[in-house]
C-alpha positions, -999 to +999 in steps of 0.1 A: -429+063-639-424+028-626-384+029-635-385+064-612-403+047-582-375+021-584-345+042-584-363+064-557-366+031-533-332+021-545-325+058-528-341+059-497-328+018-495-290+024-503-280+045-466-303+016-449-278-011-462-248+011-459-258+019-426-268-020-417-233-029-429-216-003-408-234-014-383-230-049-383-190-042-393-184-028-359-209-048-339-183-076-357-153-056-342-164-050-308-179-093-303-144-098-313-126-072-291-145-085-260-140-119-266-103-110-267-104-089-234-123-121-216-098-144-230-072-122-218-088-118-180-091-154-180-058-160-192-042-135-162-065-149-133-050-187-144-018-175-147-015-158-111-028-189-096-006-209-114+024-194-112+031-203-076+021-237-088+047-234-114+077-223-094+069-244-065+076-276-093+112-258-104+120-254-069+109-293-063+135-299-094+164-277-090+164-298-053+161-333-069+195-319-091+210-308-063+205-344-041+218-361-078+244-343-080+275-366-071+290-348-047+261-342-027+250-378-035+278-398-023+278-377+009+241-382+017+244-422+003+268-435+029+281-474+018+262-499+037+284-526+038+322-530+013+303-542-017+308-522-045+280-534-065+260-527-036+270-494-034+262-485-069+231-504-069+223-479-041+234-447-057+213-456-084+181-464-068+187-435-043+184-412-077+157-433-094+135-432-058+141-397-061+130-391-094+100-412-090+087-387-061+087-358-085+077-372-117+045-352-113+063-321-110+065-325-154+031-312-157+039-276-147+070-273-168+081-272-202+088-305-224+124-292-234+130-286-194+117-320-184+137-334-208+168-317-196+162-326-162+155-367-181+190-364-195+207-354-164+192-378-143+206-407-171+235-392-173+248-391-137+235-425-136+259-440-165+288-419-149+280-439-116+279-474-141+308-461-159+330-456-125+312-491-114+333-506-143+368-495-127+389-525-112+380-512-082+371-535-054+353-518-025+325-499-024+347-465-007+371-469-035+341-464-060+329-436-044+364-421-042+358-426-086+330-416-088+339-383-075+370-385-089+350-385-123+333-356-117+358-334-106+369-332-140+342-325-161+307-300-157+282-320-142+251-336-155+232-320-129+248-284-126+242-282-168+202-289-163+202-267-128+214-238-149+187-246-177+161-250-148+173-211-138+168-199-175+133-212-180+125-198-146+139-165-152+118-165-186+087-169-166+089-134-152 
């Protein structure tokens, strides 16, 4: 009789435990779909307030390779006196000061971007020391080199511009 008691409470006790484990199984399923639908409400709400954020610091970078841009440069950095060291002292710092006013601008963008924008910034500074290496003696004739360099080539600044573009075209 006793073994027939057991198996009859193992009856009546085997669709409790099924029942629990269904039970818990989908109260499992829907915690976790929740906490996926919160993560994902928080994630849009931070995104739409940040986005503006976010393209406001491209647009503050696409400018700073627009004023570094030779061309552009040289025309807004007028010689102050016939030095030519002067002169490239002052291209130079005109970029660095520059750079310097939107180094915060790093913190809304991607490290590969940043590091684009790095590159460009070194790079149009060594074509500016490499044209400061000519035999020329007045600070006109270097900036007649320095754009003479540039016409040439794809600049520094128009190759990180166009990455700039990219990354801001993937935010959409």
């Amino acid at each position: 009789m006793k073994g027939e008691q057991i198996l009859q409470m193992f009856g009546f006790l085997l669709p409790a435990v099924v029942t629990g484990v269904v039970a818990f199984y989908f109260f499992k399923l829907h915690t976790k779909n929740e906490d996926g639908r919160r993560r994902f409400l928080l994630h849009k709400d931070t995104q739409k307030n940040t986005l503006p954020i976010r393209l406001q610091a491209y647009e503050r970078m696409a400018l700073f390779l627009e004023r570094i841009a030779i061309p552009s440069l040289v025309v807004r950095v007028a010689p102050k006196t016939a030095d030519k060291n002067a002169y490239e002292n002052l291209l130079i710092q005109s970029i660095e000061t520059e750079f310097e006013h939107n180094l915060s601008q790093q913190v809304y963008m991607t490290d590969e971007c940043w590091n684009v924008i790095k590159a460009a910034k070194s790079a149009t500074i060594q074509m500016i020391r490499k044209a400061g290496m000519s035999e020329t003696d007045s600070a006109d004739k270097l900036r007649e080199d320095v754009l003479t360099e540039t016409m040439d080539k794809s600049s520094p600044s128009a190759t990180a511009l166009a990455f700039v573009k990219k990354e801001v075209g993937d935010l959409w």
